[in-house]
C-alpha positions as CSV (number, residue, x, y, z in Angstrom):
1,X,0.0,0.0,0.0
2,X,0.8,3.6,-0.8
3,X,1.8,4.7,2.6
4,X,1.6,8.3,1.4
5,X,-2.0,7.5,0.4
6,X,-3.4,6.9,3.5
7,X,-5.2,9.8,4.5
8,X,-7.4,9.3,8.1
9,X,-9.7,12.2,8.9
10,X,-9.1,13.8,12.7
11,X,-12.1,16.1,14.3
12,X,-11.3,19.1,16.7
13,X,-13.3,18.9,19.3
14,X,-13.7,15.3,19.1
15,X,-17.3,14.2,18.4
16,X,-18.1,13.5,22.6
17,X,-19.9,9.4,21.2
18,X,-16.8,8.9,19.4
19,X,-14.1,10.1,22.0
20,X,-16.7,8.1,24.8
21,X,-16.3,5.1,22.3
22,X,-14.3,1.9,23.2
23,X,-11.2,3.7,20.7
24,X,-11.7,6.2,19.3
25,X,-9.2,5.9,16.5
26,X,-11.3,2.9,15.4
27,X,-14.0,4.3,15.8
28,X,-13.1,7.4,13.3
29,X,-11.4,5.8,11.0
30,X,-14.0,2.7,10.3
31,X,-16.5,6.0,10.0
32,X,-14.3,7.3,7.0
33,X,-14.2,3.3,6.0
34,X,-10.7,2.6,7.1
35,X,-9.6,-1.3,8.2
36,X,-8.0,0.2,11.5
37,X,-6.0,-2.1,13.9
38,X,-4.5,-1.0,17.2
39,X,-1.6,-2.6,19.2
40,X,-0.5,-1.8,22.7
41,X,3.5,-0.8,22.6
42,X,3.7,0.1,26.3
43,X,2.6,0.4,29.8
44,X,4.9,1.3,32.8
45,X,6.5,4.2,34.3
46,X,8.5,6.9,32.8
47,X,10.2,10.0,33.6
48,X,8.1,13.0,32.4
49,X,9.2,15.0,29.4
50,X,8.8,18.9,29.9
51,X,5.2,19.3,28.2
52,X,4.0,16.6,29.8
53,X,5.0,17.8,33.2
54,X,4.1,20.7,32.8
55,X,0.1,19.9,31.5
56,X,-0.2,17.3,34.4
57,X,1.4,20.0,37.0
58,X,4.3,17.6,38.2
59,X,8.5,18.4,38.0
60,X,10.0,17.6,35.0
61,X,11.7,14.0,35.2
62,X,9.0,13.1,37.8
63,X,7.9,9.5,37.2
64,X,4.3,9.5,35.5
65,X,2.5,5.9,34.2
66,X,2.4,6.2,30.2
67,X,0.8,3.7,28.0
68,X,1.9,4.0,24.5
69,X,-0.4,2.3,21.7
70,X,0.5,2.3,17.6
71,X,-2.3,3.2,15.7
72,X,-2.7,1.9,12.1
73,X,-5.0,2.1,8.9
74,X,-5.3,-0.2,6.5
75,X,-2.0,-1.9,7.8
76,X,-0.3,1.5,7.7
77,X,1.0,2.8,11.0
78,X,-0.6,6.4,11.0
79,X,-0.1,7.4,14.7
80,X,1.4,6.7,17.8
81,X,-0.3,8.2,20.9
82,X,0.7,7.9,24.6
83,X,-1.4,8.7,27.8
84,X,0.3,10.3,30.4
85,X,-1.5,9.6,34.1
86,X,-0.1,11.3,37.3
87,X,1.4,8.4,39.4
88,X,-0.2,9.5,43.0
89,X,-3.8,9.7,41.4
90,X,-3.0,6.6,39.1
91,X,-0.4,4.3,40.4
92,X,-1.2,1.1,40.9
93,X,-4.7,0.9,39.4
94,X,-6.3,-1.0,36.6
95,X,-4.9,1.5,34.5
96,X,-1.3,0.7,35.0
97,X,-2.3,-3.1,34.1
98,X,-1.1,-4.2,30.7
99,X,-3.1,-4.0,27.3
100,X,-6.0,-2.3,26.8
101,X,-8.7,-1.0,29.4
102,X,-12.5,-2.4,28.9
103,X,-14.7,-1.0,27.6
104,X,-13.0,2.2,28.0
105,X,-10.1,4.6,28.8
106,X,-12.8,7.2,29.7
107,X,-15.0,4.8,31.8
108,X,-11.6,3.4,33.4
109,X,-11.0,7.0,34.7
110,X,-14.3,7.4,35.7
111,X,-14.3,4.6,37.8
112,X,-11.4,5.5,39.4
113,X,-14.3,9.0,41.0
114,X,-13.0,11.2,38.0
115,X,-15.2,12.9,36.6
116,X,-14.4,15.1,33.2
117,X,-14.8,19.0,33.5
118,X,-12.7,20.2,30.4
119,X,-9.8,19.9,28.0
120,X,-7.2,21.8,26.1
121,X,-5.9,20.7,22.8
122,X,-2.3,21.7,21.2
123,X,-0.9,21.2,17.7
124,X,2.6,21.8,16.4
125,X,3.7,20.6,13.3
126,X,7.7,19.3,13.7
127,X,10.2,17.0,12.3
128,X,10.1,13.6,14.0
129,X,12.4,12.3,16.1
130,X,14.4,9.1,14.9
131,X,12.0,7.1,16.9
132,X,8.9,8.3,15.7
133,X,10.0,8.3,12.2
134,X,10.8,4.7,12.7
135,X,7.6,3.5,14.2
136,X,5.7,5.1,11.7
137,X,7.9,3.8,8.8
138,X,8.0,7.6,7.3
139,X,10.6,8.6,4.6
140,X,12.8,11.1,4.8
141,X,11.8,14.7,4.9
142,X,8.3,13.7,6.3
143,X,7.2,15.9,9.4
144,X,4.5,15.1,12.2
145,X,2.3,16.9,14.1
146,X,1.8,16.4,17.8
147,X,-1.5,16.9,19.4
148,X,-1.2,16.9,23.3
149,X,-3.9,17.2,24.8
150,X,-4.9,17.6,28.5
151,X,-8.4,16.7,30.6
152,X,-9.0,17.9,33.7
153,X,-11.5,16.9,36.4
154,X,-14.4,18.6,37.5
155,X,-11.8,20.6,39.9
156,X,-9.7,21.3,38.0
157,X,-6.9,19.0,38.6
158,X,-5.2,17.7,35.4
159,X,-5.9,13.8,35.1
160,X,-4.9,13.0,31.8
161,X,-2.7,13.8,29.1
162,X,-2.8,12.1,25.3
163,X,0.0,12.7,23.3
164,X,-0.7,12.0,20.2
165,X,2.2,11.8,17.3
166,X,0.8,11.7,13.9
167,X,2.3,11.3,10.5
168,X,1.5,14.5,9.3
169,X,1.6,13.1,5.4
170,X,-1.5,11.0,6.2
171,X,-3.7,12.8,7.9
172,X,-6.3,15.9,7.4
173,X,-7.5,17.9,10.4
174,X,-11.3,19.1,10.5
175,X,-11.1,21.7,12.8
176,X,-15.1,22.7,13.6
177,X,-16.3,25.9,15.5
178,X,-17.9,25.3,18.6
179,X,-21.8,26.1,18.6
180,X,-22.4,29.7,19.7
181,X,-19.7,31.3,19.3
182,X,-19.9,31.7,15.6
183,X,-17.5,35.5,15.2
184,X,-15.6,36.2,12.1
């Protein structure tokens, strides 16, 4: 396959059913009729690179639990995104157990007592590092663009942060006004 080709939409906001949904990688790209697979690289402990510290409000290098999944269309690795989980909220839970959480990420957090009061959302368009380009099997001179982005409780307290590494070459970003607030 074409791995230039591969083209998987990505809404922001996120539709709220499809970020509740069981993945919702899967869930957008079977939408856009994509065969999409999922496969769980990681979970453990990790120190805590600056803008990840920094969005879940701990010192840099602090240990925080990640779990790191590859994201592919139609066989094609498109993505490689990580949550980030504060270790004194999230340590030793079900979500530092291996593979993936049933049914849900979202409904593992909530039964954990969090309950989701907002987000914020970041893009920036980079080179990849060695690594990423790699794992997404990109040629040279491909960039990605990074999406972190943060959810905090109903408090305020930030509970969860997705990085999200995409290869920018096969992906288009729908970027939809949010209702009211129509202003040119």
């Amino acid at each position: 396959m074409d791995r230039t080709r591969v083209l998987v939409r990505r809404a922001l906001p996120t539709d709220p059913a499809v970020r509740a949904s069981a993945s919702l990688f899967v869930t957008e790209a079977e939408r856009q009729g994509l065969r999409a697979d999922r496969r769980m690289l990681y979970v453990g402990t990790e120190p805590a690179k600056a803008r990840v510290a920094a969005a879940l409000r701990v010192a840099p290098g602090e240990e925080v639990l990640a779990r790191r999944k590859l994201l592919l269309a139609g066989g094609v690795p498109v993505r490689v995104a990580t949550s980030y989980f504060r270790i004194d909220l999230f340590g030793g839970t079900p979500l530092s157990d291996p593979g993936f959480v049933r049914p849900s990420l979202q409904a593992g957090i909530e039964a954990l007592g969090h309950r989701f009061g907002h987000a914020e959302e970041e893009l920036i368009a980079r080179p990849p590092e060695d690594h990423e380009a790699a794992t997404l099997e990109l040629a040279p001179g491909e960039w990605v663009v990074q999406i972190v982005r943060t959810g905090h409780d109903t408090s305020g307290t930030p509970i969860h942060t997705l990085e999200t590494i995409c290869a920018a070459s096969r992906h288009v970003f729908t970027i939809t006004q949010v209702a009211g607030a129509d202003e040119f």
